[in-house]
N, C-alpha and C positions, 0 to 999 in steps of 0.2 A: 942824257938825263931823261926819266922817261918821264911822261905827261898822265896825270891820271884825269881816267877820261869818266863824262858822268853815266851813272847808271841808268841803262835807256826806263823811262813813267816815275820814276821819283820824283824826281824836278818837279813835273808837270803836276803831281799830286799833289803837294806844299804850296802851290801857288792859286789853283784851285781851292784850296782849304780856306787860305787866307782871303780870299777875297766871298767865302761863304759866309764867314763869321763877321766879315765889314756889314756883309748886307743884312744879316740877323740882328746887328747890334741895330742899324739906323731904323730898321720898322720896328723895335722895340722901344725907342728912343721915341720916334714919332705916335705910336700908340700910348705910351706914357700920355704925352702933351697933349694930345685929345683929350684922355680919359680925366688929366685934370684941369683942363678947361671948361668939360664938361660941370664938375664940383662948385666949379666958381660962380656957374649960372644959377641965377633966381628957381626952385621948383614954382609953377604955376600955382595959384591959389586953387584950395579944393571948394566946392563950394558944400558946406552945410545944410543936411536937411533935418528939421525939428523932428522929432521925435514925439509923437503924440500916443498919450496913455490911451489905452481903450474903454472904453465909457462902461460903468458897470453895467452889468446885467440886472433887470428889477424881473422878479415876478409876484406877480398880483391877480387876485380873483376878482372876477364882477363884483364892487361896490365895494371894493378895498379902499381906504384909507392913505395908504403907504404913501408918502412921501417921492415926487418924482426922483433918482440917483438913489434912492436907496436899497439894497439886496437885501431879500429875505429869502428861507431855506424853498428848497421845492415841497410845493404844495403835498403833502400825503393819498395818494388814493383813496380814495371811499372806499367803505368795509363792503367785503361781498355778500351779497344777500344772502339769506340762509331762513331755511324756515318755507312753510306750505305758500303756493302762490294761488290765486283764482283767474281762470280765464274762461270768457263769454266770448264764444262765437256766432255768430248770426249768418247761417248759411247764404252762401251768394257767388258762388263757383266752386272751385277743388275745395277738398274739404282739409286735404294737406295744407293749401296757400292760407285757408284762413288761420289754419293751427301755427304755422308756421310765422307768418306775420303778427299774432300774437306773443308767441314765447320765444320768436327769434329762429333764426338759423342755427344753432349749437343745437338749441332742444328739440324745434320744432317738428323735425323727420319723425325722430323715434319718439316724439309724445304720441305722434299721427299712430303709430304703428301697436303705442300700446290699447289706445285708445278706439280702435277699429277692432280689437280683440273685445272688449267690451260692447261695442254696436251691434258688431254681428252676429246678435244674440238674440236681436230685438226688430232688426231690421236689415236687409240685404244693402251691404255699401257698394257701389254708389246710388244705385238705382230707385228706393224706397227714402232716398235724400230729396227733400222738397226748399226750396231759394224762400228764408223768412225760417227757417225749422233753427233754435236755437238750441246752441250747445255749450254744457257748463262743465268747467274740469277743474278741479281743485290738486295739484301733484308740486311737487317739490324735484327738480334741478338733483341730478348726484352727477357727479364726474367721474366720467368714465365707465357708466353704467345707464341703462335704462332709466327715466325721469319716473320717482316714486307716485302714481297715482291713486289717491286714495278715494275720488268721489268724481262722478262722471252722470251727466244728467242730461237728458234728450228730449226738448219739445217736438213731435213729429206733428206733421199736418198731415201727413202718411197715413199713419196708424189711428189719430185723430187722439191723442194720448202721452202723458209727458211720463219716462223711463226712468227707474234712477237703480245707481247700484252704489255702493259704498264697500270699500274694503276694511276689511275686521278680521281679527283671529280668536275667534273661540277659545275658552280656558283648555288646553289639553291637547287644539290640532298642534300639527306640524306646521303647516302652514296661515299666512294672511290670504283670504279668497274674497272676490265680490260678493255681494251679498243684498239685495232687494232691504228695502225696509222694514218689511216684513221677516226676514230672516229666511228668505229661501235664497239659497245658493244658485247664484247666478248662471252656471253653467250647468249643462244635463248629464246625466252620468249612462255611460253603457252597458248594458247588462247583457253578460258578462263585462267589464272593464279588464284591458292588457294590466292596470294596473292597480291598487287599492290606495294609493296618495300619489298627489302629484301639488306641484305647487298653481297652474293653470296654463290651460291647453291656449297655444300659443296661434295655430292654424287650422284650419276647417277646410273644406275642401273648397267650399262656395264664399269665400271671406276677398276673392276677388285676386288671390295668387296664383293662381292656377296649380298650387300644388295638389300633388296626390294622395295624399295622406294627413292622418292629425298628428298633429306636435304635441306632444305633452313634457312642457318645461318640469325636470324632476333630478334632482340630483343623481350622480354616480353611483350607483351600486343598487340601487330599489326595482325590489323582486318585480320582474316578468311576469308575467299568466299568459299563457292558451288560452285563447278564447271559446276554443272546441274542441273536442275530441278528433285527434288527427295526427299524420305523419309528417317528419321534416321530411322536406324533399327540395329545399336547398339549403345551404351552410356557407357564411362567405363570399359571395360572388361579387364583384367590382368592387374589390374592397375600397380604392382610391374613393369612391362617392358613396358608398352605403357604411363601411365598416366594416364590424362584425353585425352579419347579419341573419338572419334564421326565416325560412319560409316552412310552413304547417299545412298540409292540404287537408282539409274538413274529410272525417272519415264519411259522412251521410252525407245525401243530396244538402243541398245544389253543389257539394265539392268544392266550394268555395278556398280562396288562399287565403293565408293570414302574413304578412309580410311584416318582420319588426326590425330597424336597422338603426346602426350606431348605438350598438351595445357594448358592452364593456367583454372583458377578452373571454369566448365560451371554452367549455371543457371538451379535450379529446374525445373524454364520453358522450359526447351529445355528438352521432354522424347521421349521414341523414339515412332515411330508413326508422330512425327511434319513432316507435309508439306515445303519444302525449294525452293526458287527459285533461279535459277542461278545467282551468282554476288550476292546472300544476304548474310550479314556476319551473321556466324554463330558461331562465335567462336572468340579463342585470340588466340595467340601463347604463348607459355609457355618455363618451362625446368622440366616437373613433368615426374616421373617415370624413366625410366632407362635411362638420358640422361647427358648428359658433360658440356653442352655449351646450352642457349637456344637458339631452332632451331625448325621448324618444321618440322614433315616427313608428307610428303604426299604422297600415293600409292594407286594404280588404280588394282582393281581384274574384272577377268573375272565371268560370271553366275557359271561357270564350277570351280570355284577357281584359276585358273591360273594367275600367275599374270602380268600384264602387263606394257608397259615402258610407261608412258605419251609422250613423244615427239616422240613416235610411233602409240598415237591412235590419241591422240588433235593435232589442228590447231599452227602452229608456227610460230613465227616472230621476224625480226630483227630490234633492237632500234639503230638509229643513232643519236648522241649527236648535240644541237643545234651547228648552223654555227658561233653563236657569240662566244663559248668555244673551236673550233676549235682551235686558234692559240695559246691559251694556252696550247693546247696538246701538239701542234707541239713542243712548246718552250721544254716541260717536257720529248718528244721522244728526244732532240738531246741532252738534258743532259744526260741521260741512255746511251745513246748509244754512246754517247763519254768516257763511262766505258767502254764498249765491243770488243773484240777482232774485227780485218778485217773480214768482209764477204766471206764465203770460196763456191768454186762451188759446188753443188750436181750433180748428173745426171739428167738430164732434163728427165721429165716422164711427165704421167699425173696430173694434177694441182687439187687437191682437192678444194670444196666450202669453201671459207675461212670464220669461222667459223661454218661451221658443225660438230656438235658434235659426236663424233666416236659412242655413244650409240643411234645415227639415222641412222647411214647409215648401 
């Protein structure tokens, strides 16, 4: 009878199995009884914390009323001022810091700057500036532009003479210009003049910039003049800092150059070589190349390079406003000057040419 014999790792595999799943079931069994014994236990007490509202917010102005706990809306801003301001200076260092410290930091740079366009007409800044010389300025604030000054008044102990100019525009100009009480036109004119209007000449040679030339603030497009009889004999040069540019050499002695830059775009037909006569326009005014504000510079070189101040070589003159615009002036000097402080004495000295510009004498 034969014997069946077993199959050699079977065995051995079923016995192994069963004793896997004894020991699967008992840590299964035993992790049960923990996990609910665990259930059984008390959770620890949380502890509570109150919860507290946060206190209103009050706002209130100096000498409010309001009730402590109570909210009222956010106070509204004060209106921005608007309208002509008055400032008295009384010279006693920079003449910037005192401007400055009157009308603030926003305004006070460029009130300085308009403001020294006006001076130095009447007196070299800084130097002809005397500590006790008071200065009165009547202008209005605009955003993003130059501060409008319409009345600007100088006690010198200098000159021994109190200054005044007042802005106005005549029935018919173009422009608003300074203008003396009198009705003479604040600034000198050159004879010949690069131009026949302008709104006002912004730099002088001797206004303490050291630049080389005068500025004549004048819109875009207002005809050029030659100042003489003469040749271009440059066109363009450094366009990045001049523009469009044009130089003129004086046909007669002294040879003199005529430099006009930051013009607006010239014609093919103007090369240099062109023959120009005195009083022909030659050109436009612009704002090309290294400039802020369209404006012209006009600037006068000697043979030798040097350069020179026009209202020290050219013929000059003074424009007095017709006699019918007269009374309107008048009317416009006593409302200014009913902003201004009383008239204070200076020392009586010699009496400057009232408006002679400090960069002629």
């Amino acid at each position: 009878m034969a014997v069946k014999m077993p199959v050699l790792g079977q065995q051995s595999r079923r016995r192994s199995g069963g004793l896997g799943w004894v020991l699967f079931l008992a840590v299964a069994v035993a992790a049960g009884a923990y996990l609910w014994h665990r259930r059984q236990r008390p959770a620890p007490p949380v502890a509570r914390v109150p919860v507290v509202a946060p206190a209103p917010v009050v706002i209130s102005a100096p000498g409010s009323t309001v009730a402590p706990g109570s909210a009222l809306a956010p106070v509204p801003p004060p209106p921005v001022r608007t309208g002509p301001r008055f400032l008295s200076v009384r010279i006693d260092g920079p003449l910037e810091a005192g401007l400055v410290a009157g009308a603030g930091t926003e305004t006070g740079p460029a009130l300085t700057q308009v403001v020294k366009r006006v001076l130095v007409w009447w007196v070299a800044i800084p130097s002809d500036l005397r500590k006790g010389d008071l200065l009165e300025v009547v202008y209005e604030p605009q955003p993003g532009q130059e501060p409008l000054v319409s009345a600007v008044r100088l006690q010198s102990a200098r000159a021994g003479r109190t200054f005044e100019a007042y802005r106005f525009k005549p029935a018919g100009a173009q422009f608003a210009r300074f203008y003396g009480p009198d009705g003479d036109d604040l600034e000198l004119r050159l004879e010949p003049s690069p131009l026949d209007s302008w709104e006002q000449i912004t730099s002088l040679l001797k206004d303490g910039r050291k630049h080389k030339g005068v500025d004549f603030k004048t819109p875009v497009g207002t005809p050029v003049k030659a100042t003489f009889d003469g040749t271009v004999t440059r066109k363009n040069w450094f366009f990045r800092g001049n523009g469009n540019s044009l130089e003129v050499t004086e046909a007669g002695p002294p040879h003199n150059r005529a430099i006009f830059l930051h013009l607006s775009e010239l014609p093919r037909t103007l090369a240099v070589g062109t023959k120009v006569k005195r009083g022909e326009v030659i050109a436009h005014s612009g704002n090309s190349g290294h400039s802020f504000a369209p404006h012209l510079h006009y600037q006068l070189m000697s043979p030798s390079d040097r350069v020179l101040d026009p209202f020290d070589v050219q013929p000059t003159r003074k424009v007095t406003m017709a006699a019918a615009d007269r009374p309107a002036l008048a009317e416009q000097v006593a409302k200014w000057r009913s902003m201004m402080t009383s008239p204070v004495a200076v020392t009586p000295g010699p009496a400057l040419q009232a408006g002679t510009p400090a960069s002629a004498r």
